[in-house]
C-alpha positions in Angstrom: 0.0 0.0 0.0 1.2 3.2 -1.0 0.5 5.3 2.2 1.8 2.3 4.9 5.6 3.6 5.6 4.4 7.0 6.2 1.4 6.2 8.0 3.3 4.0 10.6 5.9 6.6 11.1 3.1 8.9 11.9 1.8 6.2 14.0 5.4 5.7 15.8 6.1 9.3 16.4 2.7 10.8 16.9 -0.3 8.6 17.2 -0.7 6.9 21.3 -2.6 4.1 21.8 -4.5 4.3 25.0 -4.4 1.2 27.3 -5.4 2.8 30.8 -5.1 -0.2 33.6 -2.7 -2.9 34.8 -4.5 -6.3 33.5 -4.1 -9.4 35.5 -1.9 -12.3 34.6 -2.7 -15.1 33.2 -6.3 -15.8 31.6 -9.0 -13.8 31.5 -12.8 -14.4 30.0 -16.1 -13.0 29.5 -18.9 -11.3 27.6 -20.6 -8.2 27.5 -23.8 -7.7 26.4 -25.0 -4.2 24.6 -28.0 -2.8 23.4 -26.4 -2.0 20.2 -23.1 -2.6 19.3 -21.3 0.9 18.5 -17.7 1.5 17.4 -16.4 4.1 16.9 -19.4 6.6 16.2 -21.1 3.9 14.0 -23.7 1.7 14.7 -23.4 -2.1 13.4 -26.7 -4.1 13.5 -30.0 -3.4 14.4 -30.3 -5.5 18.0 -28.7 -6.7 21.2 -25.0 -7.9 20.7 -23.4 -10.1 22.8 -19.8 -9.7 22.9 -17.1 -12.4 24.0 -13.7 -11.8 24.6 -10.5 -14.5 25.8 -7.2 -13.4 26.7 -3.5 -14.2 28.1 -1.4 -11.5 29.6 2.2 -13.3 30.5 3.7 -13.0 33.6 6.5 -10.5 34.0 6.2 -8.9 30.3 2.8 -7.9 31.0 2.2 -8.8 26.7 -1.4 -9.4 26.2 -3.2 -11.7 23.7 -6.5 -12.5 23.0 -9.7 -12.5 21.1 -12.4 -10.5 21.0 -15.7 -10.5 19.0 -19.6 -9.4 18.6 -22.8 -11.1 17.8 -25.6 -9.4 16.9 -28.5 -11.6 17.7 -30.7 -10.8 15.1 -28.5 -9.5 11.6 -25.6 -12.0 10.6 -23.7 -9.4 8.6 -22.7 -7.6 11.8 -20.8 -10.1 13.3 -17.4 -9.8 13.9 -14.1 -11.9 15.3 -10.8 -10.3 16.1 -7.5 -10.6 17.2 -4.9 -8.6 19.1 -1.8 -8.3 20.7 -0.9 -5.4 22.9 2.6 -5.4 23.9 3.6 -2.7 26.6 6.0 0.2 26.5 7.3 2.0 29.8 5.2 2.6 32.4 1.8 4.4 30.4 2.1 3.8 26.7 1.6 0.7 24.5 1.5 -1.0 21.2 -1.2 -2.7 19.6 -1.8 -4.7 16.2 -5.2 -6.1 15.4 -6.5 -8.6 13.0 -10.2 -7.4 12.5 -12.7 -9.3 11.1 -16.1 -9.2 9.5 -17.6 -12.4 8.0 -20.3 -10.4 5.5 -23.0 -12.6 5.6 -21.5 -15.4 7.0 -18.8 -15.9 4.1 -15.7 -18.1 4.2 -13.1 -16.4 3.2 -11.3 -16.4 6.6 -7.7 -16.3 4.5 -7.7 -13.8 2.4 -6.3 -10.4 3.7 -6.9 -8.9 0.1 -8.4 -5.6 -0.6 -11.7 -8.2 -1.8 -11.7 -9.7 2.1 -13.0 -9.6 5.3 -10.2 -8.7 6.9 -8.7 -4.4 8.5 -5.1 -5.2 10.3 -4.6 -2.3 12.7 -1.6 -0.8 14.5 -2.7 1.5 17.6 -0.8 3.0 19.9 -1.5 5.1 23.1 -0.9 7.0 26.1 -2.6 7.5 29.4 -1.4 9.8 32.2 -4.0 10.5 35.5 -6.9 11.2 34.3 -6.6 11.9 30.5 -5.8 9.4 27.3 -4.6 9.7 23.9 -5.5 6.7 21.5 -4.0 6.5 17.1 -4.6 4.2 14.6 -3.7 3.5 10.9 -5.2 0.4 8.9 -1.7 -1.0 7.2 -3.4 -4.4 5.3 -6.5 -5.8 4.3 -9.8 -4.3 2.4 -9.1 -0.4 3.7 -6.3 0.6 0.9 -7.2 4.0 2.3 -5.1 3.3 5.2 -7.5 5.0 7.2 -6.5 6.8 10.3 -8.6 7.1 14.1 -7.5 9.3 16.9 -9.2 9.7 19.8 -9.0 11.7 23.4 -10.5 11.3 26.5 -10.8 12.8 30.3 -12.3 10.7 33.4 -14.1 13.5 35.3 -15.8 12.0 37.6 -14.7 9.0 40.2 -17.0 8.6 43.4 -20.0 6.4 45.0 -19.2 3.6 43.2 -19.5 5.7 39.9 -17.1 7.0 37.1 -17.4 9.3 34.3 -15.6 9.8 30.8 -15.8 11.8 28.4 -14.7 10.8 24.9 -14.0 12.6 21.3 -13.0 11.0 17.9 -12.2 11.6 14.5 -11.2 9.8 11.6 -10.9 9.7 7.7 -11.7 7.4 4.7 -13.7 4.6 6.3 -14.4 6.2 9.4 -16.7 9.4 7.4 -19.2 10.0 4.8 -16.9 12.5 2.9 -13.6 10.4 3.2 -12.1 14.1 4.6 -10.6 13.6 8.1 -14.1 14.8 10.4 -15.1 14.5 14.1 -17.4 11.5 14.3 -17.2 10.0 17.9 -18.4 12.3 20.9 -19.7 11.5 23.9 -20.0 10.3 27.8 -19.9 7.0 29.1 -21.0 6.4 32.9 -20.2 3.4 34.9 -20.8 1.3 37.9 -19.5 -2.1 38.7 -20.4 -4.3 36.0 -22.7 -1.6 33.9 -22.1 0.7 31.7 -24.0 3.7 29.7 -22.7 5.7 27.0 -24.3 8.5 24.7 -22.8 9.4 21.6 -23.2 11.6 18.7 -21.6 11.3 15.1 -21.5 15.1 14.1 -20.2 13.2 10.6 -23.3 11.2 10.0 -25.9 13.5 12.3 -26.9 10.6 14.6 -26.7 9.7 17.9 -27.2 6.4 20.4 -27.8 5.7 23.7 -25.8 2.2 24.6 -26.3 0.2 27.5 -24.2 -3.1 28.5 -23.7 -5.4 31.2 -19.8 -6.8 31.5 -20.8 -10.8 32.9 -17.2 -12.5 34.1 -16.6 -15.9 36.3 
């Protein structure tokens, strides 16, 4: 692809991924279940989603892999399986690279990272220091030749009785707008306590907006 050297410089020197807490070692496993699944400032399916995720973070290195993926339970063309692997960086930033995928329809075409698949790879990086995050992205391979590019920034404001409070803003090009032209398209709050979670968000881009509501269910 013609923009990937320059895009993952840009990714290296400017873009931060945003990885926020200390995960535990060894396995972890669970699913969430949302109203709607939203990503990004875009709404995927029509219904409830579960969402399933496995992961290993080894001892020591603190290097996390795993898969992640969402179910809508009443559209198959908006399900999706990925994979990750997050390696840490000093004490606050981190690198991530991300296989995602989105079976259309429930295709099988599982190997074929062409610009005619399924598949996005991702490489992310961010930063988190007290209360405020940084997250980048660039898609280097797969069916965005764009090499489309994320960034996002976010502030906890609120932390007591049980209860926290983000606030979140996004914006992206190619894939991520209606015009292609880099735009704002992810802005909102997202309250939480214990295992649920409520976020509003508004796509200035497409002029919409969705109230989400999930449950995080873990052994």
């Amino acid at each position: 692809m013609k923009k990937t050297a320059k895009l993952l410089t840009l990714v290296a020197g400017v873009l931060l991924l945003f990885t926020g807490t200390t995960k535990a070692e060894g396995f972890d496993v669970g699913v969430d279940v949302v109203s709607r699944y939203v990503w990004r400032g875009v709404q995927y399916g029509d219904g409830v989603a579960a969402q399933p995720w496995v992961s290993y973070t080894f001892p020591g290195a603190g290097v996390e892999v795993g898969a992640w993926g969402s179910y809508d339970l009443s559209d198959d063309d908006a399900n999706e399986a990925d994979l990750y692997l997050t390696v840490p960086i000093g004490e606050n930033f981190s690198l991530t690279i991300t296989d995602y995928y989105f079976p259309s329809g429930g295709a099988d075409n599982y190997f074929d990272w062409g610009d005619d698949g399924d598949h996005i790879v991702e490489v992310a990086g961010g930063l988190e220091v007290d209360n405020f995050s940084l997250f980048g992205a660039v898609n280097v391979l797969g069916s965005d030749d764009e090499n489309s590019v994320y960034v996002e920034a976010g502030y906890q404001f609120y932390d007591k009785d049980e209860y926290t409070g983000s606030l979140f803003v996004g914006a992206g090009n190619e894939m991520y707008t209606s015009t292609t032209d880099f735009e704002v398209v992810n802005v909102g709050v997202t309250i939480s306590r214990d295992m649920f979670w409520a976020s509003y968000i508004v796509n200035p881009d497409l002029e919409n907006s969705n109230l989400v509501v999930g449950v995080s269910l873990q052994p």
